[in-house]
Steps between C-alpha positions, in 0.01 A plus 500: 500500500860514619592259847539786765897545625451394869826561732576133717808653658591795677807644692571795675866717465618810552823737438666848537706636197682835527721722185487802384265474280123456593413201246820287574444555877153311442672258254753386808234474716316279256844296473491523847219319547570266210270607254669724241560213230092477461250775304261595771174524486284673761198339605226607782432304819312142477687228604354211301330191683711205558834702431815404702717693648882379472834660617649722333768317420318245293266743311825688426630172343198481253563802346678500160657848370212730298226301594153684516428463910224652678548665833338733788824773517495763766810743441620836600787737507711729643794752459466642794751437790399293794139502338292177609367321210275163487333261279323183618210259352274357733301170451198333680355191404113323639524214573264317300766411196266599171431824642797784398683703729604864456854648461541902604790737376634801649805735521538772737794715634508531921351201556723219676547112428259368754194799398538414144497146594182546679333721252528295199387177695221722632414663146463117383347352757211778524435465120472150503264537842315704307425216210423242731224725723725527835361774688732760725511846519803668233592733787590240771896430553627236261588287787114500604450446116746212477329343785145520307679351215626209693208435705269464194679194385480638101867659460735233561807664464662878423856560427745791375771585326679834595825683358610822650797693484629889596613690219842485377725748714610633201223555306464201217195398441385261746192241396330212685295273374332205597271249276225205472634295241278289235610154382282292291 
């Protein structure tokens, strides 16, 4: 049986590309975000036990040009003037260390920095609630959720990472994304 491919490292980064074209507006924002030179892989949302989260800046240093490299990529675009766009990854993490976490994905147009922000630490958090047998009500305000979350001492931590941007006044093609990137 093969040894299973188990991420240790993980950063989060994020970019905004815009051109005339559709496909090089998502390739700047990939450069933007310093992750153009690698072949991307999408993965879902389990953040493996004992992974560590590092800066950006050093995960970015790890990776070599057209290396395979796993990641959770939330993008979206626009050509639309003045049209809000988002992407943004969301991560929560229990605290006991061999448990895994969850990471959550989503684009949207309309919504601002701070509501995506909210809504993908939300989107993670409640999954991984839902793993570990925290009880609340769906319905109730995130901030009353949050609150549940914290009080039952099993997430230890959430976090986010959020790109938005208003479409080019112009009309180029306008893209935002924002990633969970896998080191091993």
């Amino acid at each position: 049986m093969a040894e299973a491919i188990v991420p240790k490292e993980a950063f989060f980064t994020k970019g905004v590309g815009k051109h005339r074209n559709k496909l090089q507006s998502f390739e700047l924002a990939l450069r933007d975000a310093g992750i153009e030179i690698c072949n991307l892989v999408r993965v879902s949302s389990i953040f493996p036990p004992h992974c560590k989260v590092i800066s950006a800046k050093q995960g970015l240093a790890k990776l070599q040009p057209g290396q395979i490299t796993y990641v959770v990529l939330a993008d979206i675009s626009t050509n639309e003037p003045s049209r809000l766009v988002g992407a943004g990854v969301g991560l929560a993490i229990p605290a006991r260390g061999d448990q895994y976490g969850y990471i959550s994905e989503h684009h949207a147009y309309g919504l601002t920095e701070p509501r995506l922000r909210d809504l993908v630490e939300d989107m993670a958090a409640t999954m991984l609630a839902t793993t570990l047998g925290i009880e609340f009500n769906p319905e109730t305000a995130y901030d009353e959720r949050k609150e549940i979350y914290r009080m039952s001492g099993q997430i230890v931590r959430t976090r986010a990472c959020v790109q938005t941007a208003e479409g080019d006044k112009d009309g180029l093609w306008t893209t935002v994304v924002a990633a969970a990137v896998f080191l091993f």
